[in-house]
Structures are given as C-alpha cells and as structure tokens.
KOLTI-637932 format. One record per residue: residue in one letter; y negated, x negated, z negated of N, C-alpha, C in turn. Coordinates in steps of 0.05 Angstrom, whole numbers, padded with zeros to 5 digits, always signed. Each point is the difference from the previous one (the first is absolute). Layout:
AYXZYXZYXZ/...
END
This chain:
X-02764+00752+00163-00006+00026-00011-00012-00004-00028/X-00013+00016-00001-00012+00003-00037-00006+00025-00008/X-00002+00013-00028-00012+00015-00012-00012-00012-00026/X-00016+00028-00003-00015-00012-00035+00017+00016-00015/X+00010-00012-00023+00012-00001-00024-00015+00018-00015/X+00014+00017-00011-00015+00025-00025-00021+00009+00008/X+00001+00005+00039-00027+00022+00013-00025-00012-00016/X-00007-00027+00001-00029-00005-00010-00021+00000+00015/X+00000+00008+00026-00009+00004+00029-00036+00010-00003/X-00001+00022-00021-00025+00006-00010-00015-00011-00012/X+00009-00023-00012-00009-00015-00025-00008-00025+00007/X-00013-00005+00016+00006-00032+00012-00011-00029-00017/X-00006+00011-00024-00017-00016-00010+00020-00010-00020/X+00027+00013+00004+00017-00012-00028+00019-00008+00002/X+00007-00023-00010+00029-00016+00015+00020+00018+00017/X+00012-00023+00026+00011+00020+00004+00028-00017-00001/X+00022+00022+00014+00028-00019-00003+00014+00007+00030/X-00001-00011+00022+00007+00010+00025+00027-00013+00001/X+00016+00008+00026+00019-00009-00002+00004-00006+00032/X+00008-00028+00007+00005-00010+00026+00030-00005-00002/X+00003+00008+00030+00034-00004+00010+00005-00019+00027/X+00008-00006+00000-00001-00017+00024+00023+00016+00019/X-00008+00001+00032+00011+00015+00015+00023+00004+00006/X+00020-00024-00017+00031+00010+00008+00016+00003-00025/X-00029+00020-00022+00006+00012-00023+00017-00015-00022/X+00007-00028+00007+00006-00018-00025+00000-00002-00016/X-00034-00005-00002-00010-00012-00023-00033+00022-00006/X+00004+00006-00027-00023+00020-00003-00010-00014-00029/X-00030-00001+00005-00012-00007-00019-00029+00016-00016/X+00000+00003-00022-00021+00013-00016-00022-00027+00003/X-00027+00009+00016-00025-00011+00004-00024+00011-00022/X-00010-00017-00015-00030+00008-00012-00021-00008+00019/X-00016+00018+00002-00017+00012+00018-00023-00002-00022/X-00017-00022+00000-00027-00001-00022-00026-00012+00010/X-00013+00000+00003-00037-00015-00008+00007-00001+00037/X+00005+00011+00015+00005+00004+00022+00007-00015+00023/X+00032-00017-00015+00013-00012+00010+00031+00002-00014/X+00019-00008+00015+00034+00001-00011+00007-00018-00015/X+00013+00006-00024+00014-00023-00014+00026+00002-00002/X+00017-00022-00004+00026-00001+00004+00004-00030-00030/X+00025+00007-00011+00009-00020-00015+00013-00016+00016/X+00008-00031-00008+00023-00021+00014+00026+00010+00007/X+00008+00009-00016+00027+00020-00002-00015+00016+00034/X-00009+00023-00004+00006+00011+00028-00017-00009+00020/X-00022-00022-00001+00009-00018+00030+00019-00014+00013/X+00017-00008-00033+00027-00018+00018+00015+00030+00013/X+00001+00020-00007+00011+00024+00007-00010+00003+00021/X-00019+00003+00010-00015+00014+00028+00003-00023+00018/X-00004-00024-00014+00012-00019+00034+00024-00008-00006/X+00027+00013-00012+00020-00010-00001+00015-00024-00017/X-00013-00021-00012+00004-00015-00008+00001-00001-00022/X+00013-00027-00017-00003-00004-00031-00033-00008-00013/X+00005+00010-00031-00021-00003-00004-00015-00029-00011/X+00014-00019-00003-00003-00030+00007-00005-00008+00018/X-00004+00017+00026-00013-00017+00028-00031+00017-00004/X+00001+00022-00013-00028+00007-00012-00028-00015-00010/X+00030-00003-00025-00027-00023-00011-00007-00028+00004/X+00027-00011+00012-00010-00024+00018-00032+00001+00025/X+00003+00026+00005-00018+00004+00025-00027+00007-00016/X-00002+00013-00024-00015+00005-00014-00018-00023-00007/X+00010-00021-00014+00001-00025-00010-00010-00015+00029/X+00002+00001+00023-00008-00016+00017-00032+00017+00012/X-00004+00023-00002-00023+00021+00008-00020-00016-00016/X+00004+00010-00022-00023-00017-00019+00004-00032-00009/X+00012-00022+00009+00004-00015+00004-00026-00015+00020/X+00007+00015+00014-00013-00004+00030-00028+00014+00002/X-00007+00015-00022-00027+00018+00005-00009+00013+00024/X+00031+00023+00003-00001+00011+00030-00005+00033-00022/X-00002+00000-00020-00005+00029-00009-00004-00014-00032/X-00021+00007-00010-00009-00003-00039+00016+00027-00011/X+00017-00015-00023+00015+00018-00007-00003+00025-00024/X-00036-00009-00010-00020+00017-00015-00006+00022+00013/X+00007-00002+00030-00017+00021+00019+00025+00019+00013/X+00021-00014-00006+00029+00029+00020+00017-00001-00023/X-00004-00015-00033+00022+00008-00004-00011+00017-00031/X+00014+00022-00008-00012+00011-00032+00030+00018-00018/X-00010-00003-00017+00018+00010-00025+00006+00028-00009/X+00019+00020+00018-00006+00022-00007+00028+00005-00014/X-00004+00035-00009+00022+00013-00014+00019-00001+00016/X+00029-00001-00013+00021-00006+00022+00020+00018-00016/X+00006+00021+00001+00028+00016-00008+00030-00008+00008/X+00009-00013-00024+00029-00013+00011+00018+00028-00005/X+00037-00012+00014+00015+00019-00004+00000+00015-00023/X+00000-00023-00021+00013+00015-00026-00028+00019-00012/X-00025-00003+00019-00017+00031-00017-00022-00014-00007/X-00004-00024-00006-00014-00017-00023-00032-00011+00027/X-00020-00009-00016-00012-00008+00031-00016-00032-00015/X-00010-00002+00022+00008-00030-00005-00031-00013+00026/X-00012-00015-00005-00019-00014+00011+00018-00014+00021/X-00008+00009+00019+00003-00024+00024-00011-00012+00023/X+00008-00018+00010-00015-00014+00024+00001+00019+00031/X-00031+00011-00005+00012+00008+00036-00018-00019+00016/X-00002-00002+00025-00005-00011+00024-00010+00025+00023/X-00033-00001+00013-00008+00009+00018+00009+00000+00034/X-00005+00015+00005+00000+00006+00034-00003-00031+00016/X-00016-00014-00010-00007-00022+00010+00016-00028-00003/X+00013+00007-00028+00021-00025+00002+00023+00010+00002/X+00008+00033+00007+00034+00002+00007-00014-00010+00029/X-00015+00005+00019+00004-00003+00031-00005-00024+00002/X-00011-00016-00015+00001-00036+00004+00027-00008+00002/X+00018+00005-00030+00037-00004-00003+00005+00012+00026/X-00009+00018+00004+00020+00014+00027-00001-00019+00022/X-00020+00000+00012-00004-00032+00019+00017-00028-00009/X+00010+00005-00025+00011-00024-00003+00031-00010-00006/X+00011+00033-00004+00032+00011+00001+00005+00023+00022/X-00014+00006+00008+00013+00020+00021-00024+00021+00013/X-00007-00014+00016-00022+00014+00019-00001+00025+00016/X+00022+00014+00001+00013+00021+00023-00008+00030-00031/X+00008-00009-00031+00007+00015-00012-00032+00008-00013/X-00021-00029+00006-00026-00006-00015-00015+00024+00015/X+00013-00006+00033-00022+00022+00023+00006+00032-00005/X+00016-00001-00009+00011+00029-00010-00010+00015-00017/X-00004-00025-00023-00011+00011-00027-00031+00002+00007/X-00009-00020+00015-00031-00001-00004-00008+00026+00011/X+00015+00019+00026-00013+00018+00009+00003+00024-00019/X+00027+00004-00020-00004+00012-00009-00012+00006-00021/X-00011-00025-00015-00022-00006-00015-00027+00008-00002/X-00005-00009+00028-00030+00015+00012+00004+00026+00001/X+00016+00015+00008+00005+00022+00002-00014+00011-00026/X+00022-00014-00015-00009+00021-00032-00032-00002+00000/X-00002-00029-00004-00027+00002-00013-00027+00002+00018/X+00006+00010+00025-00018+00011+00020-00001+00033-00014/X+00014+00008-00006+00005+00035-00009-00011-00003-00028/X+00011-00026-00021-00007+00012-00023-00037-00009+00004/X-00011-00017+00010-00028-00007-00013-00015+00027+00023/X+00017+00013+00025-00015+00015+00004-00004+00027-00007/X+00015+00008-00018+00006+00024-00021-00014-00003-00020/X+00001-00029-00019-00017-00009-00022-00033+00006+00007/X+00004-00013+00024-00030+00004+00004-00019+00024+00000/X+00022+00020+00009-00009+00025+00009-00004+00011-00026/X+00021-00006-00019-00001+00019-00032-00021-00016-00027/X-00003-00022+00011-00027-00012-00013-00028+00005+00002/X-00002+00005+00027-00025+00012+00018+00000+00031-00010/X+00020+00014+00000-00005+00030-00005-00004-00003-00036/X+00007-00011-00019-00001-00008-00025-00027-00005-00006/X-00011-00024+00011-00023-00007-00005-00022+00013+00010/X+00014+00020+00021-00035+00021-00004+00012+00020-00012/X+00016+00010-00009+00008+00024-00029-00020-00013-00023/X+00006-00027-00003-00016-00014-00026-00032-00001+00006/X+00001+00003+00022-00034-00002+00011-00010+00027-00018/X+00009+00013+00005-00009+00026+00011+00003+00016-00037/X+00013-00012-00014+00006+00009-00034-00011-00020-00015/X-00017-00017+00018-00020-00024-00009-00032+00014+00002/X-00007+00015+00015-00015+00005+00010-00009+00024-00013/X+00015+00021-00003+00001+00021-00012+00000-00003-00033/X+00016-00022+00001-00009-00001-00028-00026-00011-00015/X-00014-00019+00020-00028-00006-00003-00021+00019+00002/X+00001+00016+00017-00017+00027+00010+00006+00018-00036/X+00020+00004-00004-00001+00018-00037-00014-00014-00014/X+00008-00026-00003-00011-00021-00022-00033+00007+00004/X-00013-00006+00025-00023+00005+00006-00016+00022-00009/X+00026+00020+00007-00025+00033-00013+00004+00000-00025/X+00025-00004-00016-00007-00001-00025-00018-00014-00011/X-00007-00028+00009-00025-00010-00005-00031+00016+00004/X+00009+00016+00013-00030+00022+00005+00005+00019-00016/X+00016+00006-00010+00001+00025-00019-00008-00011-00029/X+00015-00032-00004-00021-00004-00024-00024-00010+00000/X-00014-00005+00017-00026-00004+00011-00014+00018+00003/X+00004+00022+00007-00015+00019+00001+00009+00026-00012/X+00011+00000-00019+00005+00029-00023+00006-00011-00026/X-00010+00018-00019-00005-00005-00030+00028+00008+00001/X+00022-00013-00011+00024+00005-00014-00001+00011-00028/X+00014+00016-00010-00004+00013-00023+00016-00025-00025/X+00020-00020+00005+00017-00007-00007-00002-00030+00005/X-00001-00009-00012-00002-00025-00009+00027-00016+00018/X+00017+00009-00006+00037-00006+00005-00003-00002+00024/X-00013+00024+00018+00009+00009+00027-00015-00021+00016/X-00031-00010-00007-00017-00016+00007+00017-00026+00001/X+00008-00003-00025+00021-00039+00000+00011+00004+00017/X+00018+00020+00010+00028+00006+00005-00013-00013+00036/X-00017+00015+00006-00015-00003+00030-00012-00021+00000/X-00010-00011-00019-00013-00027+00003+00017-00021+00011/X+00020+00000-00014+00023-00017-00002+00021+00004+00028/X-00005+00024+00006+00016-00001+00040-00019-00010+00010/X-00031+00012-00006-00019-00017+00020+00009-00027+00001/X-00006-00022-00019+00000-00029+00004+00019-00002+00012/X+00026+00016+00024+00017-00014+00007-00012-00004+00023/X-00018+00013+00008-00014-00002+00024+00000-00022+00018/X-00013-00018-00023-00003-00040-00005+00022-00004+00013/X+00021+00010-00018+00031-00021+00009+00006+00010+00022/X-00008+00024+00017+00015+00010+00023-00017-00015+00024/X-00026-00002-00011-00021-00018+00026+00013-00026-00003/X+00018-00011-00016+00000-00029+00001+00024+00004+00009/X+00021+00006-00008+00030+00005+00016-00016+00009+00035/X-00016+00018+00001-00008-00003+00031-00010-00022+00017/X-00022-00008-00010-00010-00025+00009+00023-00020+00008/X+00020-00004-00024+00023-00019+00001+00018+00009+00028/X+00010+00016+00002+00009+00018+00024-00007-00006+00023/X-00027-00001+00004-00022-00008+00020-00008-00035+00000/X+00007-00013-00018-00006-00027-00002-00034+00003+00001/X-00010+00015+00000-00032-00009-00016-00008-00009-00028/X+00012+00006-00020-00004-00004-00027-00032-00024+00001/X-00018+00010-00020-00027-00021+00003-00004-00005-00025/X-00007-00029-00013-00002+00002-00022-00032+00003-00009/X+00004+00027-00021-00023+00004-00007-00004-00001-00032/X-00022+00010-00015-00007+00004-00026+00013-00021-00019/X-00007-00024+00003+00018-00029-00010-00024-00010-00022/X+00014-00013-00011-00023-00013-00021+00000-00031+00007/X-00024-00009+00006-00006-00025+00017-00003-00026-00021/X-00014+00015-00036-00004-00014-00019+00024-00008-00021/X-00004-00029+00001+00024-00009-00018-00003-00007-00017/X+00013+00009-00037-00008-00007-00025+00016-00022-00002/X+00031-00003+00022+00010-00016-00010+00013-00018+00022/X+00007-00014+00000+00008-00028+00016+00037-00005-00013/X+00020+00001+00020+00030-00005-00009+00010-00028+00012/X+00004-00014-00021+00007-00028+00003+00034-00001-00001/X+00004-00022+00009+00028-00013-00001+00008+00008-00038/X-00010-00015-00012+00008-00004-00024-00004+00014-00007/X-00023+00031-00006+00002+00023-00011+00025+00015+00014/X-00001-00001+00010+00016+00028+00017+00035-00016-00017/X-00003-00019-00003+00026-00021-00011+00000+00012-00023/X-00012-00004-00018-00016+00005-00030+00008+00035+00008/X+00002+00019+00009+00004+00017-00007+00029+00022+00023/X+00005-00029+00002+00030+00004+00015+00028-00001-00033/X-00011-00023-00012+00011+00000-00020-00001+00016-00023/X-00032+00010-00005+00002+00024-00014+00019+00021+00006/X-00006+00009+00023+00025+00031+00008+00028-00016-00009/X+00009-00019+00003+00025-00011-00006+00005+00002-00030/X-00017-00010-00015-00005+00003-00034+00003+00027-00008/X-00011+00017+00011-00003+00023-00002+00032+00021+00002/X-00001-00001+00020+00021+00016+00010+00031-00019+00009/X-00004-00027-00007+00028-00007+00006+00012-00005+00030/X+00019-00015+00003+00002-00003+00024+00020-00029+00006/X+00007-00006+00015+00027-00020+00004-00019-00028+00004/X+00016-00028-00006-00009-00016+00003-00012-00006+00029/X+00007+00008+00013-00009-00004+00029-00031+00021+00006/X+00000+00007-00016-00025+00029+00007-00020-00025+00000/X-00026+00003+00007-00027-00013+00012+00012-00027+00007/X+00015-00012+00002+00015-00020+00009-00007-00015+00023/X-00027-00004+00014-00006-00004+00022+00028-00024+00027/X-00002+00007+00015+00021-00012+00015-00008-00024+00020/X-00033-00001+00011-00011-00007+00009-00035+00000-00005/X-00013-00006+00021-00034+00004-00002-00013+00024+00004/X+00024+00020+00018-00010+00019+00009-00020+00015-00016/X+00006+00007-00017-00016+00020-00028-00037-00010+00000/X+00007-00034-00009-00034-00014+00003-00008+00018+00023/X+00015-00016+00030-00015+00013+00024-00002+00043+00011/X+00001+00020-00021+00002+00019-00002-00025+00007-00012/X-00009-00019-00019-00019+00007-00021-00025-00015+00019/X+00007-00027+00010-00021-00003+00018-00012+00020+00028/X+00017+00007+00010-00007+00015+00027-00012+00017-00008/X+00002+00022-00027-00013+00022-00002-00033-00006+00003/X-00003-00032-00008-00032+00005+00012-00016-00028+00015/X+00026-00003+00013-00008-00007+00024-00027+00009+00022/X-00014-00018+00012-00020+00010+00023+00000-00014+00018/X-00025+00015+00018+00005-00011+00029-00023+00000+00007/X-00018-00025+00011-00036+00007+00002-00014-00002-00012/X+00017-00001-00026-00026+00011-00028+00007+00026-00016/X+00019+00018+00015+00000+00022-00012+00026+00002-00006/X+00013+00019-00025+00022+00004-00011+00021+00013+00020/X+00025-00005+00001+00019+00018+00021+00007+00023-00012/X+00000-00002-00029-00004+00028-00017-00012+00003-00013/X-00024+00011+00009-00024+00004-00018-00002+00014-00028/X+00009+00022+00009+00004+00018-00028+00023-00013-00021/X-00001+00019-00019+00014-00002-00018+00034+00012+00007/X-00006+00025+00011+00020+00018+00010+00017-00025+00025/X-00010-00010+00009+00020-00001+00026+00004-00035-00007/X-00013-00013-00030+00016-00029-00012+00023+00016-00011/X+00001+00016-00019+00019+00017-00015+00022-00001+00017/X-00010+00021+00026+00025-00001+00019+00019-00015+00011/X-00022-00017+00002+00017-00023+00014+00019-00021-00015/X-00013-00005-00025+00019-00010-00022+00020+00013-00009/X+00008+00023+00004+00016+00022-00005+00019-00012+00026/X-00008+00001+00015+00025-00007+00026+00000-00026+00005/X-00010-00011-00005+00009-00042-00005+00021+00004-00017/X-00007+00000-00023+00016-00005-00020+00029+00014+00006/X-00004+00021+00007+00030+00021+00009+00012-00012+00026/X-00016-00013+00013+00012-00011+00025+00009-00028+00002/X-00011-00016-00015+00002-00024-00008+00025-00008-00017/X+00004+00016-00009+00025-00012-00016-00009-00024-00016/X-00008+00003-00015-00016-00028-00012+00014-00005-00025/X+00021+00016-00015+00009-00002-00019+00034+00001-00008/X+00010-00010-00005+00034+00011-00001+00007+00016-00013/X-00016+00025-00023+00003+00014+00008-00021+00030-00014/X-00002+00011+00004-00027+00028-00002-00021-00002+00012/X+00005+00000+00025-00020-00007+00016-00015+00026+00009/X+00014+00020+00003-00009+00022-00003-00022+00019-00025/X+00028-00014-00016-00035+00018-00022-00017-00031-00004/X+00008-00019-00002-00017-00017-00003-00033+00010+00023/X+00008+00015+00020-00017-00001+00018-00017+00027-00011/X+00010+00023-00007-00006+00031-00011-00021-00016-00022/X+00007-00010-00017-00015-00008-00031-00021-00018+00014/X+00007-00015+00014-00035-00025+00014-00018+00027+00010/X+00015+00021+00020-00029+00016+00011-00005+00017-00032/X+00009+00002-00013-00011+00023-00018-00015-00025-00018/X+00011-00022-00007-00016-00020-00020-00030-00005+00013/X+00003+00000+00023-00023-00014+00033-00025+00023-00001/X+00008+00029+00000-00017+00026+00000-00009+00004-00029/X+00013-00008-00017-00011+00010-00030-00019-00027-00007/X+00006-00024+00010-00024-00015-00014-00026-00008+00019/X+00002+00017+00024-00018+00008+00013-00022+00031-00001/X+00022+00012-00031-00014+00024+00002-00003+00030+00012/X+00018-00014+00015+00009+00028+00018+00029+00015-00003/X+00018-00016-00018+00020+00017-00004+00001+00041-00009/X-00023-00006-00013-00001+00024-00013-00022+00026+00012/X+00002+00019+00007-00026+00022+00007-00016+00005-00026/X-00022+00006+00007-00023+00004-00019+00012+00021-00025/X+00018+00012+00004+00012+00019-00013+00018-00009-00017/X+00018-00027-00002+00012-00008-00005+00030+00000+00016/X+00007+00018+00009+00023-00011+00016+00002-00022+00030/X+00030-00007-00003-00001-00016+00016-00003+00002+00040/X-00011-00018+00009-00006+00001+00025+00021+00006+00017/X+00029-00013-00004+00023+00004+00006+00022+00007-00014/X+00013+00021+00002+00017+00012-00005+00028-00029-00010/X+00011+00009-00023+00031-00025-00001+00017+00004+00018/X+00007+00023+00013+00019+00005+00020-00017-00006+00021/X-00018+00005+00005-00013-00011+00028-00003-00034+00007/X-00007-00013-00029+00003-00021+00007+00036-00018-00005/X+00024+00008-00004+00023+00008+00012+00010+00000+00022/X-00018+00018+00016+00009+00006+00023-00014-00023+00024/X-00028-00004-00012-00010-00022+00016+00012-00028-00004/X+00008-00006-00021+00019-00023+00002+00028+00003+00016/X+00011+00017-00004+00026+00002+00013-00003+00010+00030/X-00024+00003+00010-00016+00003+00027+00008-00021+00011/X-00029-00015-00011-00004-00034+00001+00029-00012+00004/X+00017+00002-00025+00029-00021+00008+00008+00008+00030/X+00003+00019+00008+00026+00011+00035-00025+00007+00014/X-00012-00011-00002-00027+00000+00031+00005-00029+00017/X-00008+00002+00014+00004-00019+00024-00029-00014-00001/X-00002-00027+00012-00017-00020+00004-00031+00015+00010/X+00012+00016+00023-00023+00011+00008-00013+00024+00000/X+00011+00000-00023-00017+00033-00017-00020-00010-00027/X-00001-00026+00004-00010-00010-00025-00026+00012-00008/X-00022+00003+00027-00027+00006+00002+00000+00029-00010/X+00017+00016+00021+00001+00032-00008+00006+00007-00027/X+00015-00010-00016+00009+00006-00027-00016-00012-00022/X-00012-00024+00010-00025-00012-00030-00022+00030+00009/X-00006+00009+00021-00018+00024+00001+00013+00028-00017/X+00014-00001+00008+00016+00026-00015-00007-00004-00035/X+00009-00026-00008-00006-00011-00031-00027+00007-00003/X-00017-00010+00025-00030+00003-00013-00016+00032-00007/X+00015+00014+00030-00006+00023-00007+00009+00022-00014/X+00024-00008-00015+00011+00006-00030-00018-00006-00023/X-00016-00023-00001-00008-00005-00031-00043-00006+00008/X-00011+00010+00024-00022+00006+00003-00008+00011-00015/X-00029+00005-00001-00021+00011-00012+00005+00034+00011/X+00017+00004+00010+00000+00026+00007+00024+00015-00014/X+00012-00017-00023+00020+00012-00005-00007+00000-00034/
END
C-alpha cells in the first residue's frame, strides 16, 4: 500500500515523500520520489529486506566492486531530516540499486517492492507528463501573445508622431524585446542561425596574451594564490581551437562565434584551480573589446553584466551536448543585431 505524504499529488514536479508498507504492515517506510525514480537511505534498505545494516554495505561494496551498477549514476546527496529536527546531507540510493541488493538478500521481498515501485512511478511520470504538457502550452500561448503586443507597439511607434519624447523611449525599449523573444523562440524550436557576425579581425588572441592579461585582472582586483593557476594544457588548447580549420576555412569564422566558444572552453575546461569562471566572463569581454565590438556605436555595451552572468553560469550546468545550441545563443546575444 502507499499514499503521498502532504497531498503533493498536484504538484508533481516537487519532491515528493511517499510512504511504502509492506503487506503484513510491519515495516513502513517514508520513500523520496525524485528526477523520476525512488530513493531510499542504507538505514531503510536494511529495513525493507529485513536485515542489518552491515550486510548493506558489504553488498554495496561488492556492486561497485564488481561494476554491476556506477555509483555516480544510483547514488546522490540529498536533505535528510533527522529525529532531533536538524537536517543533514545524506546518502540516498535509486530504484536500481535497492532491486539489485534485493536479488542479493531476499528476493520474495525485492518482487514485492519492484511492483510496487513501478506502480508509483508508472502514475507519477504519467501525471507529470500530463501537467507539463498542459504547462507548456499555457507558456506557449503567454509567449505568443506577448509577441503579437510587442509587435503593435512597434507599429504605433512607426507609424504615429508621439507628442513625448518619454513615451517614444518607453516603446522603443519594449520594442527591442522583440529580438530577445525571436531568439528565446528559435531556441525553443532548435533553429537559432547565426547571423549579422563580424568576419574581420583587428585582433589575434595568443597563449601568452590572454596569460599577460589573466594576470592583470588578478593585479587588479585580487584573488587567491591559486587563481590563473593553470592545472594542465588545457587553457593553450582552448585558445587554439577557437581558430582552428578545416579545408582551408575557419570552424569559427566570425568574431562572435571565436568569442563564444572561448567563453565555453575555458568554463568547461577547468583549466585553472581556481576562477575559472570569471576567468572565462573577463577572456570573452577582453576577446570582443580588442576586436572592437564590445561596445555599440552609441557607446553602450553589446552585452548586458547580468546577461553575461547568466551565460556563464549557463555554460557551467549544461551538458556535453548542448555545446553547439548554447555557443548560438552567445552569438545571437552579442550580434550585429543587438
């Protein structure tokens, strides 16, 4: 038998806390229910198959021993609320390595659990699914509508003399979100194209400059002995790839999409022990300004400080194979269209 804990039944997207009993009402245990599979601590697997928790970790110790389960992949560190109130980081373990132990202390109690396992998470991912699907066309649809306003107000200052100076900025300035709503779309859609790039280069970024002014920001603003600290080669080979070719021709032609991509080497690479992050923010802004393009004809900058913030801390929790989609996103942030 089970229920959900504090009616979260609506909500499926937020931890949950279920609670399994085993059928001759014994033994009842509080289940987290997350990323759409069960976790359980050592403590209550030796509980659910009966046993101490020393034949646990012996069995534990022999799983990954044996490379019958990687323990990066079933096991993670979550909030754990002890008796006394206080909460506390702890080890839980997935769906996948309690039913391995179970095969390996008590198989009658493993077949029990597994069905009612599926159970749950046959209901929760098919509820999730249903309230993500209805979510994401609500967002469709207040995406859309909100582009369609952006649009006419762009016709209203296009085509009527405003009396007011204020009211004109004021509309100018919703217009250009226009830009950011076509590119959040495109992205949506995985088309993003890179366009309006500057192909001409004033300047060329070497190993040793980019060194030479790794140390400046450190002079400057301070920083622990380990800051530009290189750990390895990686960094050289970051600065090389950006202009890398193939045939004869550059793999990043422009200026915009070397920028980019040095922006996410450097953040991905780990090339330093330690600021590798802004070390990476200060190379694209040092990379765009001595190319000339940091700045609009107007004088302000091409990219926003919080925007480029957010694109580094993008860049760090992106996955391997979003690399392509997100140097586009960078490019069509700091285009000729912006």
């Amino acid at each position: 038998m089970c229920y959900f804990y504090n009616d979260k039944r609506n909500d499926m997207e937020n931890n949950q806390i279920i609670i399994y009993q085993t059928p001759d009402g014994e033994t009842t245990i509080d289940v987290k229910l997350e990323k759409g599979t069960i976790w359980l601590t050592q403590k209550q697997i030796a509980e659910l198959f009966g046993i101490q928790r020393p034949a646990i970790t012996k069995h534990l110790s022999n799983i990954f021993k044996t490379n019958e389960l990687e323990e990066s992949s079933v096991c993670s560190k979550m909030e754990h609320t002890a008796s006394d109130g206080k909460k506390y980081k702890t080890k839980y373990y997935n769906l996948d390595l309690i039913l391995s132990l179970g095969y390996r202390v008590n198989s009658k109690n493993a077949t029990k659990f597994r069905i009612w396992a599926n159970k749950v998470l046959k209901e929760y991912l098919t509820i999730g699914y249903a309230l993500n699907e209805k979510r994401l066309h609500e967002q469709r649809q207040q995406f859309n509508a909100l582009k369609q306003a952006v649009r006419i107000m762009g016709n209203v200052v296009g085509n009527q003399e405003l009396s007011s100076d204020e009211t004109t900025g004021l509309l100018k300035v919703i217009t250009d979100y226009t830009y950011a709503l076509d590119v959040l779309d495109k992205y949506d859609h995985r088309n993003l194209t890179i366009e309006a790039t500057h192909n001409q280069q004033l300047f060329v970024a070497t190993y040793a400059e980019a060194m030479k002014a790794i140390q400046g920001l450190k002079d400057k603003f301070g920083g622990s002995s380990l800051f530009g600290n290189e750990k390895d080669e990686s960094f050289q080979s970051s600065i090389a790839t950006i202009y890398q070719s193939f045939g004869g021709h550059d793999l990043y032609p422009s200026i915009e999409e070397k920028a980019a991509h040095l922006l996410y080497f450097v953040v991905k690479n780990h090339s330093f022990s330690d600021g590798n992050k802004r070390i990476a923010a200060f190379l694209f802004v040092w990379f765009l300004e001595k190319n000339n393009i940091l700045y609009r004809h107007d004088g302000t900058k091409r990219i926003a400080d919080n925007a480029l913030v957010a694109l580094t801390l993008m860049i760090a929790e992106s996955k391997p194979d979003e690399k392509d989609i997100i140097a586009q996103v960078v490019v069509n942030l700091i285009n000729g269209y912006n």
